[in-house]
N, C-alpha and C positions, 0 to 999 in steps of 0.2 A: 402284738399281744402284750408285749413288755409296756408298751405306754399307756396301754388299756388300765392295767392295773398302778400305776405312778399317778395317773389322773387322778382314781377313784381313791387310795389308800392316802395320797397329798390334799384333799378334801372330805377325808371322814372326821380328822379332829375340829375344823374350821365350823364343820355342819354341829358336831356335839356342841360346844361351847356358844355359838349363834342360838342353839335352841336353848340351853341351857343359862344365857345371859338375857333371854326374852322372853319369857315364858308368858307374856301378857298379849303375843302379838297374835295376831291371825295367822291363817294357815296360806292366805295369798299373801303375805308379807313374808313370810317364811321362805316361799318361793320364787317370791321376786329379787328378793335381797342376794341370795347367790345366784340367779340368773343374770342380775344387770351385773355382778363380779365377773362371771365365767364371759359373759358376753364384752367385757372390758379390757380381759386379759386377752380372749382371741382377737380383737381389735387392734392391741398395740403388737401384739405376733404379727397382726399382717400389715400393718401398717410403718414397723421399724425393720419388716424383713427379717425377724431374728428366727420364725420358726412356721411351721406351716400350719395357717389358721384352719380347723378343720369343725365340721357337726359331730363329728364323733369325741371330740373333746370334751363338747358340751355338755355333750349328753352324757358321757363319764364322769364328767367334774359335778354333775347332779344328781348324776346315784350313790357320791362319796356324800357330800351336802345330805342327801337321805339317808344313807347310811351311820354315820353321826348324828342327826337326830334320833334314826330308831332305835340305836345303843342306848344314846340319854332316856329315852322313853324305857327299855328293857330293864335300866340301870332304874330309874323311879317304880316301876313295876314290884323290883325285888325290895329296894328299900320298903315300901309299903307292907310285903309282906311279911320282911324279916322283923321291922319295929311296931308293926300295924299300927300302921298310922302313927304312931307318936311324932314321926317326925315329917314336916310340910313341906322342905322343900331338901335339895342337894346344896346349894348356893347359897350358905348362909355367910360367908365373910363377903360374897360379892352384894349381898342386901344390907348389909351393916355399913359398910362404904356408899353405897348408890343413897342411904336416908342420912349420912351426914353423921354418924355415930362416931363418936373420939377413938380417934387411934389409938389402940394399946401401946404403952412405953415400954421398950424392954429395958432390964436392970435399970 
């Protein structure tokens, strides 16, 4: 039970910020992109011996992955209602970077 919850709670921030750094992508990309991860990590668990590769892993490390989405989803939900609408997205220093926009100089 202990590593039920170390799966899921070690893949909720991974799942927020993947949805939150793609908001362009599909919902089978969304899917796939932490499945071919969880299914890469239990690979090298059973492959270097270090831990016991298991399905229940997986399928833990993908409800934290969903889990972290559906905060980021809850978290846009309320911003929408708290500023209505004025503001488009959450991720606005990671869009000002990703289109090439000059770094601000401090002092």
């Amino acid at each position: 039970m202990k590593l039920f919850f170390s799966d899921v709670i070690f893949f909720i921030p991974i799942g927020f910020f993947l949805s939150a750094l793609t908001p362009a992508w599909r919902l089978w990309k969304r899917l796939l992109v932490p499945l071919a991860l969880v299914v890469v990590i239990e690979a090298f668990q059973y492959t270097l011996n270090t831990g016991v590769a298991d399905v229940d892993d997986v399928i833990c490390s993908m409800a934290g992955f969903g889990l972290g989405g559906f905060v980021k989803y809850l978290l846009d939900r309320i911003r929408r209602s708290v500023t209505k609408g004025k503001e488009a997205k959450i991720c606005y220093v990671w869009e000002s970077q990703r289109r090439g926009a000059p770094k601000r100089k401090d002092g």
